[in-house]
VEXDREN-2710 file (C-alpha; in Angstrom, 1 decimal):
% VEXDREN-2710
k/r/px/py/pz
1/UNK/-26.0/-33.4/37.2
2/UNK/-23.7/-34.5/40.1
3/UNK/-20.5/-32.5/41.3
4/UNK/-18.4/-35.2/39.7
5/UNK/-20.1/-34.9/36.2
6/UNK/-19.4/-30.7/36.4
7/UNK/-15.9/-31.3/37.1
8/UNK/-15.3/-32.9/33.5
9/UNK/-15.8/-30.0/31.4
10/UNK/-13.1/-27.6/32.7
11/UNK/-10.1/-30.7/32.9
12/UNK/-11.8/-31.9/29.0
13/UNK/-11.0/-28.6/27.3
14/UNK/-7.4/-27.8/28.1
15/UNK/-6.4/-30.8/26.1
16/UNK/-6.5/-30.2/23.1
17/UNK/-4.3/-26.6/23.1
18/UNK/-1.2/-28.5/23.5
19/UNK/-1.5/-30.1/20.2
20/UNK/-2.7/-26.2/18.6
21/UNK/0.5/-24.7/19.7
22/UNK/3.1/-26.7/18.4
23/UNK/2.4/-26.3/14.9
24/UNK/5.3/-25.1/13.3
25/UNK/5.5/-22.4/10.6
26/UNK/6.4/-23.9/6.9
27/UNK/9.9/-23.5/5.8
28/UNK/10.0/-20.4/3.4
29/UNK/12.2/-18.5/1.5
30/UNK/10.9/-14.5/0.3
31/UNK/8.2/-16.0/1.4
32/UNK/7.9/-19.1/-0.6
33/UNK/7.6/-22.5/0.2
34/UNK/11.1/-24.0/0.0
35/UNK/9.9/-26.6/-3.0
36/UNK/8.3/-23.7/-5.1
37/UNK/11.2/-21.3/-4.5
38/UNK/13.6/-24.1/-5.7
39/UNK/11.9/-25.0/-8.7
40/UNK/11.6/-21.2/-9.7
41/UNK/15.3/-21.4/-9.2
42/UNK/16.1/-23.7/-11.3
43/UNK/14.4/-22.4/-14.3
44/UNK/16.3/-19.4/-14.4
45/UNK/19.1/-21.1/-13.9
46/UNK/18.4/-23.3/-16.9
47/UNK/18.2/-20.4/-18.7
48/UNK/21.1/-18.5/-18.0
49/UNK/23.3/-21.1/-18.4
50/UNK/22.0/-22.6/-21.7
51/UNK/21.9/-19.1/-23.0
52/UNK/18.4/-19.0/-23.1
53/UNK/17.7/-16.0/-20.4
54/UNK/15.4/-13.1/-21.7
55/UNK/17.1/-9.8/-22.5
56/UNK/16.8/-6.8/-20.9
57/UNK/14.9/-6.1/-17.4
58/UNK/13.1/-9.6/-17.6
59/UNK/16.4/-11.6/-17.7
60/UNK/18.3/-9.3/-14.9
61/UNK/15.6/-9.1/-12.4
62/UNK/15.1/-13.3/-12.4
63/UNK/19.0/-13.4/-12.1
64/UNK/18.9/-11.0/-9.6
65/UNK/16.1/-11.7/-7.6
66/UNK/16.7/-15.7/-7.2
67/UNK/20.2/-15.1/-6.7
68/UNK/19.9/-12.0/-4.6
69/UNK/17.3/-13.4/-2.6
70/UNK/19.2/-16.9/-1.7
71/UNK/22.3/-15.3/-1.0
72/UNK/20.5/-12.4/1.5
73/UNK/18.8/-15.7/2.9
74/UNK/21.7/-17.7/3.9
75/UNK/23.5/-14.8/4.8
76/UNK/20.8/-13.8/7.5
77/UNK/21.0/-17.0/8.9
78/UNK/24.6/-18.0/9.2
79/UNK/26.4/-17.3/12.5
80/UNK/28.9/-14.8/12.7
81/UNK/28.3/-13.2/9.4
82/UNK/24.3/-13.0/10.3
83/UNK/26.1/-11.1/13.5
84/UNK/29.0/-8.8/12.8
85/UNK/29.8/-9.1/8.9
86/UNK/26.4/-7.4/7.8
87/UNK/24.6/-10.8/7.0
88/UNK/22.7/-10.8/4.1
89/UNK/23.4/-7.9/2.9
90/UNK/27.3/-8.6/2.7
91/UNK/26.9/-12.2/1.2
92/UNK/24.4/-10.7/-1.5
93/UNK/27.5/-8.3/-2.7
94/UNK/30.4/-10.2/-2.2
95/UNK/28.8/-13.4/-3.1
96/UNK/27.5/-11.8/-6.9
97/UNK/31.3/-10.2/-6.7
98/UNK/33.2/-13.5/-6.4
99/UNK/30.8/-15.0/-9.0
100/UNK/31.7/-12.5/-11.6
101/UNK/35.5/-12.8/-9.5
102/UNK/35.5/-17.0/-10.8
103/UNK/33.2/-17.0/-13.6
104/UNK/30.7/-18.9/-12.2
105/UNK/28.3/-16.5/-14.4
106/UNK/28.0/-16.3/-18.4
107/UNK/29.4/-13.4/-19.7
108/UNK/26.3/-12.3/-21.2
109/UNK/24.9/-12.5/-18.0
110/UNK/27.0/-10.0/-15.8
111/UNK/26.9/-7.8/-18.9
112/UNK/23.1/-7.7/-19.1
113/UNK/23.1/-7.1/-15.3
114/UNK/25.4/-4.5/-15.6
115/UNK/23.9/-2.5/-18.3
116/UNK/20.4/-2.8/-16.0
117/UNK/22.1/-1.1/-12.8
118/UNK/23.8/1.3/-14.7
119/UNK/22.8/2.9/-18.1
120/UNK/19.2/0.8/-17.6
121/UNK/19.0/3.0/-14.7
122/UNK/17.9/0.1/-12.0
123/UNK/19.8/1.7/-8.7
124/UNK/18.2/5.4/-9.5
125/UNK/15.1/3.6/-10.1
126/UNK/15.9/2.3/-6.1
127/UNK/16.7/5.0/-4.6
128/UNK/14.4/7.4/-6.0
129/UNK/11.2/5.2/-4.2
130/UNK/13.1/5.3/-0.8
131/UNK/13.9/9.0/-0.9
132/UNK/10.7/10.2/-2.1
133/UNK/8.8/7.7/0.1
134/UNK/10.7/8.4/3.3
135/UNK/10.8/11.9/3.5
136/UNK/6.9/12.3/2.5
137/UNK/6.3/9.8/4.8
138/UNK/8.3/11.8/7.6
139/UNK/7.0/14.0/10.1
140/UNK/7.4/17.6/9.0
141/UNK/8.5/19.1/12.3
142/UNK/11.0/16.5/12.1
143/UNK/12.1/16.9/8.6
144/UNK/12.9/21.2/9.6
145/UNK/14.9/20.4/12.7
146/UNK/16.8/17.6/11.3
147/UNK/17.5/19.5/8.2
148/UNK/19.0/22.4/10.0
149/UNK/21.2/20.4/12.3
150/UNK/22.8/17.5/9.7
151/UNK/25.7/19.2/8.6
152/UNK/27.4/19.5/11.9
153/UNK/28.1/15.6/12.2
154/UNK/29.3/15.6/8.4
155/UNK/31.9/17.9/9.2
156/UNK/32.1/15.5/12.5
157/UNK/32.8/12.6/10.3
158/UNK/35.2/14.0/7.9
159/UNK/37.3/15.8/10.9
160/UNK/37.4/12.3/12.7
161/UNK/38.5/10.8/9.6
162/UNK/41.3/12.4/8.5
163/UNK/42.6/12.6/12.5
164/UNK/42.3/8.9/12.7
165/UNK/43.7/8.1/9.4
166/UNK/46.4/10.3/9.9
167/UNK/47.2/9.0/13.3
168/UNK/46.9/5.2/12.2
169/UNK/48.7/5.6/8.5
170/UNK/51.7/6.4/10.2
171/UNK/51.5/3.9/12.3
172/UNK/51.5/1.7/9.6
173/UNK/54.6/3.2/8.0
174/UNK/52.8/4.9/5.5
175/UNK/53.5/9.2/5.0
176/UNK/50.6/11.2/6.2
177/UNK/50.0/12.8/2.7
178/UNK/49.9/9.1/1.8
179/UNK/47.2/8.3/4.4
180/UNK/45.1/11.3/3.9
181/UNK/45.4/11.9/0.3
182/UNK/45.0/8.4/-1.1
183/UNK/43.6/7.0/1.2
184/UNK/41.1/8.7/3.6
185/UNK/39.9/11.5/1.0
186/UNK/38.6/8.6/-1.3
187/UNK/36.8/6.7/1.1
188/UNK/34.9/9.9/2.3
189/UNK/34.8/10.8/-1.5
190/UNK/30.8/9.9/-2.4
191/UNK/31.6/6.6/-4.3
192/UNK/33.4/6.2/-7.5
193/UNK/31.2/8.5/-10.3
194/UNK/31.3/11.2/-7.7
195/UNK/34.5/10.6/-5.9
196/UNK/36.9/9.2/-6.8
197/UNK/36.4/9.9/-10.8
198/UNK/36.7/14.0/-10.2
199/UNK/38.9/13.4/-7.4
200/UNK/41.4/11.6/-9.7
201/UNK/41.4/15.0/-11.9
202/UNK/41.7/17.3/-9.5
203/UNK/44.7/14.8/-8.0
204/UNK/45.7/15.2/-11.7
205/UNK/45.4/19.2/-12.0
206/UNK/47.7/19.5/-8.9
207/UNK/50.1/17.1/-8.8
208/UNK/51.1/15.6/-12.5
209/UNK/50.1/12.6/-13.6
210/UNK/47.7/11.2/-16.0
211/UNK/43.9/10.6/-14.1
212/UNK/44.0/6.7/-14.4
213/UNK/47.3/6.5/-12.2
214/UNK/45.6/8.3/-9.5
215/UNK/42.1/6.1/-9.8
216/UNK/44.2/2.6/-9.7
217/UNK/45.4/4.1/-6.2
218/UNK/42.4/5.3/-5.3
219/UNK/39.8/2.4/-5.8
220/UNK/41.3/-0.3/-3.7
221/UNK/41.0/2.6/-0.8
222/UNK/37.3/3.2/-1.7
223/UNK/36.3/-1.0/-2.2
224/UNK/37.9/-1.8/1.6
225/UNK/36.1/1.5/3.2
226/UNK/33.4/0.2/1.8
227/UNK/33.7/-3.6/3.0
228/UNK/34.1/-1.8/6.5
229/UNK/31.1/0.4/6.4
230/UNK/28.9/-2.4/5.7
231/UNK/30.2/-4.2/8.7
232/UNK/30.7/-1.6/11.2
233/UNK/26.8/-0.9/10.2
234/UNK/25.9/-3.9/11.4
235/UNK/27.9/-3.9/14.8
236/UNK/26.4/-0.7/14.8
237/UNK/23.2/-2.2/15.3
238/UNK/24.2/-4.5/17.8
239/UNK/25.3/-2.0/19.9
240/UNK/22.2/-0.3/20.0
241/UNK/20.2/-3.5/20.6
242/UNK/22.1/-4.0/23.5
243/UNK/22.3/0.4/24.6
244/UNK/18.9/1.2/23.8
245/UNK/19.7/4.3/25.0
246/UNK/22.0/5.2/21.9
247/UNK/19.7/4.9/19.4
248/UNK/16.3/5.8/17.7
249/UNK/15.7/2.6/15.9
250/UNK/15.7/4.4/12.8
251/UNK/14.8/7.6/14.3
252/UNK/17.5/10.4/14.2
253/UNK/16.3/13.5/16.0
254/UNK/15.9/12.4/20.1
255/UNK/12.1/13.6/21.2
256/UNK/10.9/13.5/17.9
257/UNK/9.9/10.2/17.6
258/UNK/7.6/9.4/14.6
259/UNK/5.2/6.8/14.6
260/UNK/3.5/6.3/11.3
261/UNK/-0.6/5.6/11.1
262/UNK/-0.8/2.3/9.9
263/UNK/-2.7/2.3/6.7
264/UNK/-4.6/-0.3/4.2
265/UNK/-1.9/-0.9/0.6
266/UNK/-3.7/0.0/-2.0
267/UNK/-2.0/-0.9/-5.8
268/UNK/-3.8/2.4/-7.1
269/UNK/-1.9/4.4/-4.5
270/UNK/0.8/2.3/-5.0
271/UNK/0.9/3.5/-8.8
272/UNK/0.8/7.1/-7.5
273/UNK/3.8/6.5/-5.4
274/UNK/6.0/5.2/-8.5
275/UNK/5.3/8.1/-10.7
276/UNK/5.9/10.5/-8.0
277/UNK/9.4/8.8/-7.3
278/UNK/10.4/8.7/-10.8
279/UNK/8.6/12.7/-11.4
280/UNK/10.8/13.6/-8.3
281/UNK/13.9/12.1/-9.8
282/UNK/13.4/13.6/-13.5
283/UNK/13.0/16.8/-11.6
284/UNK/16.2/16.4/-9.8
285/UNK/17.7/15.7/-12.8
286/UNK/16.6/18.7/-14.8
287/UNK/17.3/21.3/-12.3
288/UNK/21.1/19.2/-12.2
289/UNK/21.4/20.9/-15.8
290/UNK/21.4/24.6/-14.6
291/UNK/22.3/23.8/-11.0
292/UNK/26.3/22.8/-10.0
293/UNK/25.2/19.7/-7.7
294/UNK/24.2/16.2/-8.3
295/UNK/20.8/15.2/-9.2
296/UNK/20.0/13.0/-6.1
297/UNK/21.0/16.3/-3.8
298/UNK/18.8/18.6/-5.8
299/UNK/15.6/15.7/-5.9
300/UNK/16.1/15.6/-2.0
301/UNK/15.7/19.2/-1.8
302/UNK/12.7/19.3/-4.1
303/UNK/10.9/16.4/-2.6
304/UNK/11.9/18.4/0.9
305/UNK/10.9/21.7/0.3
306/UNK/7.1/19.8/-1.4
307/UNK/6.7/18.0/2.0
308/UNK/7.3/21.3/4.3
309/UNK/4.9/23.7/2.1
310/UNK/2.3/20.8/2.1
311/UNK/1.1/21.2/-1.5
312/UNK/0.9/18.0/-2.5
313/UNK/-2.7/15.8/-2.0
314/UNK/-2.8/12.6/0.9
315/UNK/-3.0/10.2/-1.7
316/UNK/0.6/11.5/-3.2
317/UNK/2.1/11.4/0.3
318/UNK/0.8/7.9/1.3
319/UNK/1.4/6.4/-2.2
320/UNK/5.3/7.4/-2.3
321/UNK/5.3/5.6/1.3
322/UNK/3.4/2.6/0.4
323/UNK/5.8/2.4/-2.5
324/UNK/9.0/3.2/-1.1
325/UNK/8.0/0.1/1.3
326/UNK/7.4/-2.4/-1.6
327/UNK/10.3/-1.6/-3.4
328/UNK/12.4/-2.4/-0.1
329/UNK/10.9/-5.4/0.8
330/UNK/11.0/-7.1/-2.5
331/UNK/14.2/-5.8/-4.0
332/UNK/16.8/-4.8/-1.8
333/UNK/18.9/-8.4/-2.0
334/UNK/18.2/-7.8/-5.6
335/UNK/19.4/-4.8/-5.9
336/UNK/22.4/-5.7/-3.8
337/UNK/23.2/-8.6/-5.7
338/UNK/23.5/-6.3/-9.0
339/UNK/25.8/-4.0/-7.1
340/UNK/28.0/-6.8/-6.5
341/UNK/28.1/-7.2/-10.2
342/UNK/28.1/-3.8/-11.2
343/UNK/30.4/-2.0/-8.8
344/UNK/31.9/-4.7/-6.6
345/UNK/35.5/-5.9/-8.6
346/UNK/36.7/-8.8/-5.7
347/UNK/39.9/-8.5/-7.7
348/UNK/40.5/-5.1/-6.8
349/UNK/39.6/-5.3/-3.3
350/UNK/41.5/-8.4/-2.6
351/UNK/44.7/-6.7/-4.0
352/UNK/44.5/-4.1/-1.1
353/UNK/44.7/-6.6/1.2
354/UNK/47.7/-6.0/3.2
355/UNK/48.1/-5.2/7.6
356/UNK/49.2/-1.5/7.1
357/UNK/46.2/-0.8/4.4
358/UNK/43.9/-2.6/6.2
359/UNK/44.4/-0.8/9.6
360/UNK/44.6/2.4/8.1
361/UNK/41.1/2.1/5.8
362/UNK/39.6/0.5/9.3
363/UNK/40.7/3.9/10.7
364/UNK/39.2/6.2/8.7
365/UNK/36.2/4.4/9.1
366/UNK/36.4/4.2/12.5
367/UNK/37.2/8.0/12.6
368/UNK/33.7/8.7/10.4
369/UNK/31.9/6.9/12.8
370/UNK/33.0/8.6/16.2
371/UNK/33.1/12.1/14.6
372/UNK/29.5/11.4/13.5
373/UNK/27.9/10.2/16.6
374/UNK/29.8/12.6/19.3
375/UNK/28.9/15.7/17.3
376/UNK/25.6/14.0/16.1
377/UNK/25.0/13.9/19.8
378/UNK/25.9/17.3/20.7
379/UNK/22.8/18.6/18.0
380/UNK/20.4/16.3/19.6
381/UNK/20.6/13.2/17.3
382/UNK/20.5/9.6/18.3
383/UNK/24.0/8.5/18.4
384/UNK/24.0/5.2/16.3
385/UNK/21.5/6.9/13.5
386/UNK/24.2/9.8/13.3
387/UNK/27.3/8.0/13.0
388/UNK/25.6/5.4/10.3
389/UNK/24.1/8.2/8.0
390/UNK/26.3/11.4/8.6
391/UNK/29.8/9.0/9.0
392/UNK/29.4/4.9/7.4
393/UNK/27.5/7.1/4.6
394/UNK/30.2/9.1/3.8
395/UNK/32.5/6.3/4.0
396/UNK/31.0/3.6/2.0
397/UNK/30.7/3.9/-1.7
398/UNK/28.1/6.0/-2.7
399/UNK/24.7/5.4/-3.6
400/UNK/25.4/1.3/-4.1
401/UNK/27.2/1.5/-0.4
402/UNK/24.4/3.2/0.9
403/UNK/22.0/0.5/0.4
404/UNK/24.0/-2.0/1.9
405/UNK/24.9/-0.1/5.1
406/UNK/21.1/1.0/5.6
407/UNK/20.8/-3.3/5.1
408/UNK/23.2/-3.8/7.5
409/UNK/22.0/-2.0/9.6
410/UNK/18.3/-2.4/9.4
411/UNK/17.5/0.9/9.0
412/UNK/16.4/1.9/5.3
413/UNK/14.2/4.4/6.2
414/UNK/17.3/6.8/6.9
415/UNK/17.8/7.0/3.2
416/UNK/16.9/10.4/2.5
417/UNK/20.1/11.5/4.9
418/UNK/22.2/8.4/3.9
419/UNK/22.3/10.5/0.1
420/UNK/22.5/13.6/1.9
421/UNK/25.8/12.3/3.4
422/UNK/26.9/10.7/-0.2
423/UNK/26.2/13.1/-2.3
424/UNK/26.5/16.6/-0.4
425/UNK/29.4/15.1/1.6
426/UNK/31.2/14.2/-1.4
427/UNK/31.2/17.4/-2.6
428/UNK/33.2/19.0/0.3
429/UNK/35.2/16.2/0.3
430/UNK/36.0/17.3/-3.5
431/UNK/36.7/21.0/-2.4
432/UNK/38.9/19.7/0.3
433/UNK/40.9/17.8/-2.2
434/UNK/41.5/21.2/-4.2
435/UNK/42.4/22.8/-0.6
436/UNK/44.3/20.3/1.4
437/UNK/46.5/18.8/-2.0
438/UNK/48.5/21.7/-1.7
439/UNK/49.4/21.8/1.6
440/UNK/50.2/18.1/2.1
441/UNK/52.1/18.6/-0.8
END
């Protein structure tokens, strides 16, 4: 074979890798071809609106996930609000909220969706998979040292919070019992069913008034703090895109990074990890009936204290993860949508809508968030993981907020201490109240 003939081969091959590489990936959404995702669209749609929608579970998941899923889809991809308003997560809420908000839904609808988040028991259902999946999923050095050290940037947050609010209220013209009492102590409250609810008594007790004057002052406060959350959690994550240096990327304990063995999903362990969520939650639950705290704080502690002694078999332990990580994939714009139905009244929230509000809820927010991360740092904690769990946490609205901050943020494995920050944190927040009414008083 002569030179010239050898020469071909190498200059033949290269050719055809050019044409390889520039085939583009199809045009999805969750995962479906655009067409197929469309058409599934439009038969629940069908349904819902000629009233032919199944009842119960079946009817609110289609809604929900559909819905959910197109809203969380345009809202990751639209500039601005992809950026710095929290993108999907934020659209997902607001956008199910301003449905209910202009009737764009049947009745029947946002009452079946309702009665699934709430006495259907969807959001426990949630969060019990992400707490009992992340925390036996953790490392168990890190679970101890963590554990020990969290309260310190709680007590960062709600010290930053009241300062700040304080400061900024009367700015704004408004009295400083005024901005800490109606406003900042609700936002930091732990939501409305553990917040502002028992707040609104104990506002009651002290000061006159029947409960339900206290809660219409109380829930705009909580609705903006929330709004606020959900986007300073996502500027949060910005920032530590661009400062590295500030954050964990879902880690909260500096030097303790965890990297998880990367396993096969099985559907059997899969099964194992749903009925240890829900055992873990029922357990939580029945301790809540001898035991003065709320059932999410007392499951924490159980699934906690089962992780550290290391009683319970591999397959529990990598079943509540693979779980925990289904559930989040598939359902979180779901689940989001349904808060926006659920707990989300637009209404309320745009009635709050004034300069001196505004700048005073943005305050106490901002307060959470500095007192968080500076004391968060002084324990050893990752900055940005501190001041979303142990502050935005404490300032969002409970349980719902938390899923939409940990969104936000990109960081839902930080659940277990997002509820720690709701649920615990609410209750000082409540023994504040009795302590501080007095004074400001």
């Amino acid at each position: 074979m002569s030179n010239s003939a050898r020469e071909m081969k190498p200059t033949q091959e290269p050719q055809i890798k050019p044409f390889v590489q520039k085939e583009k990936k199809a045009f999805t959404i969750y995962g479906l071809p655009v067409v197929w995702f469309v058409l599934f669209a439009v038969i629940a749609l069908v349904s819902m609106y000629t009233g032919n929608l199944p009842e119960g579970m079946i009817g609110s998941l289609i809604v929900m996930m559909v819905l959910g899923e197109l809203l969380g889809w345009a809202g990751d991809r639209t500039p601005f609000v992809r950026t710095y308003l929290g993108g999907g997560a934020i659209v997902a809420i607001f956008g199910a909220a301003y449905m209910v908000y202009a009737g764009l839904l049947p009745e029947t609808t946002v009452t079946m969706v309702t009665d699934f988040m709430t006495t259907g028991g969807f959001l426990n259902f949630y969060i019990a998979a992400l707490i009992t999946g992340s925390i036996l999923g953790m490392d168990k050095q890190i679970l101890i040292k963590v554990g020990l050290k969290y309260f310190l940037p709680i007590f960062g947050a709600v010290i930053g919070a009241l300062i700040i609010a304080g400061i900024f209220g009367v700015i704004a013209g408004f009295t400083l019992t005024e901005a800490v009492l109606v406003i900042a102590m609700p936002i930091m409250g732990g939501g409305m069913g553990a917040g502002a609810v028992p707040m609104s008594q104990i506002y009651s007790e002290l000061m006159g008034n029947d409960p339900s004057y206290y809660i219409s002052m109380l829930v705009p406060a909580l609705a903006l703090g929330n709004v606020f959350a959900i986007i300073l959690a996502s500027v949060l994550n910005i920032i530590g895109n661009k400062r590295p240096s500030l954050t964990g990327n879902g880690q909260l304990l500096k030097g303790f990074e965890f990297k998880e063995k990367s396993t096969t999903f099985d559907v059997q362990k899969m099964g194992i990890g749903l009925v240890a969520a829900i055992l873990f939650f029922a357990a939580g639950t029945l301790l809540a009936g001898f035991i003065p705290l709320h059932a999410y704080a007392l499951m924490i502690i159980a699934v906690a204290v089962a992780k550290i002694a290391g009683v319970l078999p591999d397959s529990v332990l990598e079943g509540a993860n693979q779980w925990y990580k289904f559930v989040a994939k598939n359902w979180t714009f779901a689940l989001l949508f349904g808060i926006g139905i659920a707990y989300t009244d637009l209404e309320t929230v745009l009635a709050a809508l004034t300069f001196q509000y505004i700048f005073t809820v943005l305050g106490v927010v901002v307060g959470a968030v500095l007192g968080a991360g500076l004391l968060g740092k002084l324990v050893g904690f990752y900055p940005i993981e501190s001041a979303i769990t142990a502050g935005l946490c404490m300032a969002n609205m409970g349980g719902t907020g938390d899923v939409a901050v940990l969104s936000a943020s990109k960081r839902m494995e930080l659940m277990p201490f997002a509820q720690i920050s709701s649920r615990l944190g609410g209750a000082l927040i409540l023994l504040l109240a009795g302590i501080i009414v007095p004074l400001l008083m």
